[in-house]
C-alpha positions in Angstrom: 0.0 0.0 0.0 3.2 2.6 0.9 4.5 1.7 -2.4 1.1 2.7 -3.9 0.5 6.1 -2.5 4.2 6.6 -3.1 3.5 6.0 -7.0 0.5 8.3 -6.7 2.1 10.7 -5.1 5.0 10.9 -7.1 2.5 11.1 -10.5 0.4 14.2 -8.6 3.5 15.9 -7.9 4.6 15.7 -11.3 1.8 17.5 -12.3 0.8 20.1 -10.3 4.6 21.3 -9.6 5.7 21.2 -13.7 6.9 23.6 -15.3 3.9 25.7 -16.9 6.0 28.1 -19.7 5.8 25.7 -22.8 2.7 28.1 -23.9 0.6 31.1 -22.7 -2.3 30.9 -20.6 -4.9 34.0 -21.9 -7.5 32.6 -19.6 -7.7 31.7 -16.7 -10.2 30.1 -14.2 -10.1 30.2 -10.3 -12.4 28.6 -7.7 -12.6 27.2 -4.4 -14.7 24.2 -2.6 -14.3 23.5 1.1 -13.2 20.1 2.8 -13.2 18.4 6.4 -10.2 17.3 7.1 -9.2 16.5 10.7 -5.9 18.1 12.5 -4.4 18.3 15.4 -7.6 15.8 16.7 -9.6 18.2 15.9 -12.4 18.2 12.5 -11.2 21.4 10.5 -13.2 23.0 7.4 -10.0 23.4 4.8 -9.8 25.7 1.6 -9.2 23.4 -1.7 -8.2 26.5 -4.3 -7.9 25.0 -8.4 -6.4 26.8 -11.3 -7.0 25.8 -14.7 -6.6 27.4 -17.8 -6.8 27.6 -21.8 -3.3 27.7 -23.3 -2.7 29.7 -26.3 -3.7 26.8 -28.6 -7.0 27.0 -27.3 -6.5 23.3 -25.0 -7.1 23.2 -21.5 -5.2 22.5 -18.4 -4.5 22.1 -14.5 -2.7 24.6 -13.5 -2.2 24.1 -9.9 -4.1 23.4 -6.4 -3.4 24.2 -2.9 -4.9 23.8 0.4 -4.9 26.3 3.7 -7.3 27.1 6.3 -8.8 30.0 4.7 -9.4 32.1 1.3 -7.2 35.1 2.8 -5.7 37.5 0.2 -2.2 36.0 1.7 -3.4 32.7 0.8 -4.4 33.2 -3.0 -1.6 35.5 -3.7 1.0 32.6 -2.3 -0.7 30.6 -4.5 -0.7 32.7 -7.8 3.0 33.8 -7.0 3.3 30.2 -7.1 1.7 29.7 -10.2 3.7 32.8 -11.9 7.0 31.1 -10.6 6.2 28.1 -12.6 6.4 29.7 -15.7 2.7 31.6 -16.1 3.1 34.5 -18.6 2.5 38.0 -17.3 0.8 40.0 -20.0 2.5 43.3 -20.5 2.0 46.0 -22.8 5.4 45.1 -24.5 4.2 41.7 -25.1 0.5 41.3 -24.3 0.4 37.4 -24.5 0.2 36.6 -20.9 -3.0 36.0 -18.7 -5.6 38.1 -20.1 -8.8 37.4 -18.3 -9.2 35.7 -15.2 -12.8 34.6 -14.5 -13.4 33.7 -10.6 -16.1 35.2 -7.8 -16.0 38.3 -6.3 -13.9 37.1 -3.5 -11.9 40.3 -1.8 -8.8 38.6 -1.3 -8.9 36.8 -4.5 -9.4 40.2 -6.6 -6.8 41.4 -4.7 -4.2 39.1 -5.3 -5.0 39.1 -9.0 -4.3 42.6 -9.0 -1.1 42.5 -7.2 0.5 39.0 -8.9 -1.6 39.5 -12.7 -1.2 43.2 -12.6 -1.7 43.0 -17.0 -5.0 40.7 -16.7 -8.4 41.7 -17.2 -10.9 40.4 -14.3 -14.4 38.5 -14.9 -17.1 38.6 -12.5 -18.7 35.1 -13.1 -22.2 35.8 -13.7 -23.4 33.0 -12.4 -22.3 34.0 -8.9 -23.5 37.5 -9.6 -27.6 36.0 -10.0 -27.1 33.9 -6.9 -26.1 37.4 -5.0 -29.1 38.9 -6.6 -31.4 36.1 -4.8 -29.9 36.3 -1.8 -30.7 39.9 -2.0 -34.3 39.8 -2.9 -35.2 36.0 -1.7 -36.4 33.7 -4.9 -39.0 34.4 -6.4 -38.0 38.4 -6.2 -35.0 37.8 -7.5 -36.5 35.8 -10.5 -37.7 38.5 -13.2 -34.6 40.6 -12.0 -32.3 37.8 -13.4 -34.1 37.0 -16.0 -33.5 41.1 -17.1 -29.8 40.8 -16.2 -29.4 37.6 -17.9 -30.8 39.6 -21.6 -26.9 41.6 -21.2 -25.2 38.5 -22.5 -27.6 37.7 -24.9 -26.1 41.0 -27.2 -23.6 40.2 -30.0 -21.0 43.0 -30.1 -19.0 45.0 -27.4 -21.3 47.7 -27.9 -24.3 46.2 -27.6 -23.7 45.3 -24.3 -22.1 48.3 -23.0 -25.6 50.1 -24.0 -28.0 47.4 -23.0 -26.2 46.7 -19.5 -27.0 50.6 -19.1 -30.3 50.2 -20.2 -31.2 47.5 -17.9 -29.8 48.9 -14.9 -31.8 51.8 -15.6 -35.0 49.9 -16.3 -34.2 48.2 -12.2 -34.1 51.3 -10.5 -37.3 52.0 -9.7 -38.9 48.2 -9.1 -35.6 47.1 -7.4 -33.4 49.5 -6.7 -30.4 48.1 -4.9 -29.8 45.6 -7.6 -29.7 48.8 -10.1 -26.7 49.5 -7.1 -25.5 46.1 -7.5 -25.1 46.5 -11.0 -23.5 50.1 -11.4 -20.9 48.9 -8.6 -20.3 45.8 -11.0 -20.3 47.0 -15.0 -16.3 46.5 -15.3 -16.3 43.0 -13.3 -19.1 41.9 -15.1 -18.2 43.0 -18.7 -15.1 41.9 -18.9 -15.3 39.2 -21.5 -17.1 41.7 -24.0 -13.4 43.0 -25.3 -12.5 40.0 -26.6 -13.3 37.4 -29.0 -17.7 37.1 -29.6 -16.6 33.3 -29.9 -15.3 33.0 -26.2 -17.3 35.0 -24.5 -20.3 31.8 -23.4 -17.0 29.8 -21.9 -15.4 33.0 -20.1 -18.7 35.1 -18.8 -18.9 32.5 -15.8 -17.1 29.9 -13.9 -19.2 27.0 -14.9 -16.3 24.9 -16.1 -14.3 24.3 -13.3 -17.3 24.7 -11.3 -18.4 21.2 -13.1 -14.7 20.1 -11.9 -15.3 20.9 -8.2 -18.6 19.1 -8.6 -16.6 16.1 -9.1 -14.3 16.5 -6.2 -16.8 17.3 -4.0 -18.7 14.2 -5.1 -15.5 12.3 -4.7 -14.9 13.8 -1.1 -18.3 13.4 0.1 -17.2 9.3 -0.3 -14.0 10.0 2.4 -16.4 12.6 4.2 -13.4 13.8 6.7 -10.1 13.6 5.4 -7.8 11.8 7.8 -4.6 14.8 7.4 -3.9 17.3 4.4 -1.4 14.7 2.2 -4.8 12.6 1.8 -6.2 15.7 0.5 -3.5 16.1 -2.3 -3.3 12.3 -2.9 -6.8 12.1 -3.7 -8.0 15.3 -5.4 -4.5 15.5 -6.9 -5.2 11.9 -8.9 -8.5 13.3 -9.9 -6.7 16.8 -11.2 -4.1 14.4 -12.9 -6.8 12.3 -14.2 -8.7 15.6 -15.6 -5.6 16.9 -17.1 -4.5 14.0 -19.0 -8.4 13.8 -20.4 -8.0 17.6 -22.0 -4.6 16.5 -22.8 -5.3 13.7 -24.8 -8.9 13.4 -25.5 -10.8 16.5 -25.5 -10.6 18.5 -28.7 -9.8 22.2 -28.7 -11.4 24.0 -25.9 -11.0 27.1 -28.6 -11.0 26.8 -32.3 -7.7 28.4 -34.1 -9.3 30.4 -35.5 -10.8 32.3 -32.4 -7.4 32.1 -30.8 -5.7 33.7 -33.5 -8.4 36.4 -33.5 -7.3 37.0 -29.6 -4.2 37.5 -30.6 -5.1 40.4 -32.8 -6.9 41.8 -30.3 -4.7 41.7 -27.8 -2.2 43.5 -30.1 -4.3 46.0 -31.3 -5.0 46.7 -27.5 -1.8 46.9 -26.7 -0.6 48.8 -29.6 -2.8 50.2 -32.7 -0.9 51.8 -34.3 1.0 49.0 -35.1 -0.9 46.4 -36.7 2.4 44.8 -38.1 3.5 43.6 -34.3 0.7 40.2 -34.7 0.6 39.2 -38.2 3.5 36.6 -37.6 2.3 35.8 -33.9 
């Protein structure tokens, strides 16, 4: 059995702890789930944070996990200085193929850290956790024709049909509810982020929903073990099932993103960075 979890362990270190500069990572995905896991004879409730990303080829990846007893801003930004010392690209105006968008919730210590470690990247409000802070603000059924409004934002089709109908229908909540027509003036940048890039991204970078599904499946996987009997069981087992995942986008799952769309984020981000010089991505 020692010879076993040795093998596994060895395997989950290997990924998670490689080298992560063979590509650029535009986007980026960041979440956490919460486990029991018993220390010092005590039941504690642990922080499980997951990374994963879409390289520039438009594949996806693990990108990293890490466990501590809370989602402090210390926490997440040890863990994306972690990341960035592996090798994740920094976008910069000089060269603005780094991390462009990273989609997460509207954590405090996570936006901070973000900002402080991915100063070049653009931030993404996941949607999805923006409606469930709309019904806890008005209750369900409340909250239910005010999401459905919100919800017509990402049904527009260019950049500026959003900036005007995400006006609109923060105007059109002001009267009926008006602290969600607050909620949404406080969040137009967080929420909008995905609308400067490629039309063809934007459904897979609006929310978290992907590695949401993935924490689905370590939570269902968890809920098996129920308390965790010290933290290296932790990594041992949602480790194997990152590793697993990983491998599966590796080797089976076709592009996450066609070429096509990638190369047109690479114009864009050029043309961002620099417009008058449309020459800098034509050989990207």
């Amino acid at each position: 059995m020692s010879r076993i979890c040795g093998e596994i362990d060895e395997a989950v270190q290997e990924v998670l702890h490689r080298r992560i500069d063979h590509t650029w990572f535009p986007y980026l995905f960041l979440d956490a789930t919460y486990l029991d896991v018993r220390h010092r004879s005590r039941v504690v409730s642990q922080a499980l944070v997951v990374a994963t990303g879409v390289s520039g080829d438009g594949h996806r990846e693990i990108l990293g996990m890490a466990l501590g007893d809370a989602e402090t801003t210390d926490f997440w930004t040890e863990f994306l200085r972690g990341l960035r010392d592996r090798g994740l690209k920094v976008a910069t105006d000089a060269d603005p193929l780094g991390v462009a968008l990273v989609t997460s919730d509207a954590h405090a210590g996570l936006k901070a850290a973000v900002k402080a470690i991915l100063p070049g990247a653009g931030w993404q409000r996941c949607r999805v956790h923006f409606a469930r802070n709309v019904t806890q603000k008005l209750g369900s059924a409340r909250s239910k024709p005010a999401n459905a409004l919100i919800s017509t934002i990402f049904a527009q089709t260019t950049t500026e049909a959003v900036t005007a109908h995400y006006k609109a229908v923060t105007d059109s909540l002001r009267s009926s509810f008006p602290e969600i027509a607050v909620m949404l003036e406080a969040a137009e940048g967080d929420l909008t982020g995905f609308a400067a890039l490629p039309r063809e991204h934007w459904q897979k970078i609006w929310s978290n929903n992907p590695i949401e599904r993935l924490n689905r499946e370590i939570k269902r996987r968890a809920d098996v073990v129920q308390i965790f009997p010290d933290r290296d069981s932790v990594t041992r087992l949602i480790g194997a099932i990152l590793q697993e995942q990983h491998e599966e986008w590796s080797y089976g799952e076709r592009r996450y993103f066609s070429d096509i769309s990638m190369r047109k984020l690479i114009h864009t981000l050029h043309d961002h960075a620099d417009p008058t010089h449309p020459e800098l991505y034509l050989t990207a």
